[in-house]
C-alpha positions in Angstrom: -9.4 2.0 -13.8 -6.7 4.1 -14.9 -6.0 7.4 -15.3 -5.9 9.4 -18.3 -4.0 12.9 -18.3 -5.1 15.6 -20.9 -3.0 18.7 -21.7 -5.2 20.5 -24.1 -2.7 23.3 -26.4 -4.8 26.2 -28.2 -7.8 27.8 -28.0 -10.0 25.7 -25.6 -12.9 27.7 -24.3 -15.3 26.3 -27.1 -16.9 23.3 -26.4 -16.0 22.0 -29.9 -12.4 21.8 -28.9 -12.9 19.8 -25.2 -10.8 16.6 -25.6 -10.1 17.1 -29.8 -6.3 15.9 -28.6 -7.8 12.5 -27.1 -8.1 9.3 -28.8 -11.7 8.5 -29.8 -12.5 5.8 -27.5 -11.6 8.3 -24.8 -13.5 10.9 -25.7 -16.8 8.6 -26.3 -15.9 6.9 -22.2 -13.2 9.5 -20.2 -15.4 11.8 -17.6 -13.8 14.7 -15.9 -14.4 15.0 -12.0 -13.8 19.2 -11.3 -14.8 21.3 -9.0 -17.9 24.3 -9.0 -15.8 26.2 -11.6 -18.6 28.0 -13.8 -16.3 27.7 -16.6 -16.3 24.5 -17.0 -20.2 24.1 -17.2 -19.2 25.9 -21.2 -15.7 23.8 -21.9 -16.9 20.2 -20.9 -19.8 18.5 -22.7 -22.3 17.9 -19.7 -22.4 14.6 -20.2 -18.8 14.0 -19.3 -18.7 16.7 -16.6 -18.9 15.7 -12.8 -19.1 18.9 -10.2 -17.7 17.2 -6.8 -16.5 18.8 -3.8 -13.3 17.9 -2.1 -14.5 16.1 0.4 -15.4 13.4 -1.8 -11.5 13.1 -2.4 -12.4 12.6 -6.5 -9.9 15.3 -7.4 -7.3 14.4 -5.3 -5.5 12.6 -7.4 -5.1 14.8 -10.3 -4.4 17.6 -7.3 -1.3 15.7 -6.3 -0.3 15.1 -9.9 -0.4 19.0 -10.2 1.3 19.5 -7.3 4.1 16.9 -7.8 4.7 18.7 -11.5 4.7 22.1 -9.3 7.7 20.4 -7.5 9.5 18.9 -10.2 9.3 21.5 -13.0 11.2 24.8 -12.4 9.2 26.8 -14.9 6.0 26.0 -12.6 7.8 27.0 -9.4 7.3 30.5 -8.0 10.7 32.2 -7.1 8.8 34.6 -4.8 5.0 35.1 -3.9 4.9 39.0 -5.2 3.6 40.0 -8.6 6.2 42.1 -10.6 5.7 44.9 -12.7 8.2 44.0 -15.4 7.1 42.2 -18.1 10.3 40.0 -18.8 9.8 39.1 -15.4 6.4 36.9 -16.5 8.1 36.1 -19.8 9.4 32.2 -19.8 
């Protein structure tokens, strides 16, 4: 086992462009374990899509991933929990 992380960059809400970034061995093998997000039903080809709860701990992996790059990253890290008004304020 090991674990592939995929950062897809453009338009991704077609089907057509679900893992285009990926080498094609992964694309033919790599299945992605989400949660009950409708969205994903239209983004990931249902035969590499896996709906699982938490409880069943197959997303905690890639949750603590996240979270560690939350942690790490400044540009991830809220300064505050409000939402401002200013747009330069959401501008990186």
């Amino acid at each position: 086992n090991y674990w592939l992380l995929c950062a897809e960059i453009g338009v991704v809400n077609q089907p057509k462009n679900f893992g285009a970034s990926l080498p094609g061995v992964d694309r033919q093998c790599a299945v992605a374990y989400t949660d009950f997000w409708e969205s994903y039903k239209t983004v990931i080809p249902r035969k590499r899509h896996r709906a699982v709860g938490k409880e069943t701990g197959q997303t905690n992996p890639i949750e603590r991933l996240n979270n560690t790059f939350r942690q790490r990253i400044s540009r991830l890290v809220r300064e505050s929990l409000s939402f401002s008004k200013k747009m330069e304020n959401h501008v990186g």
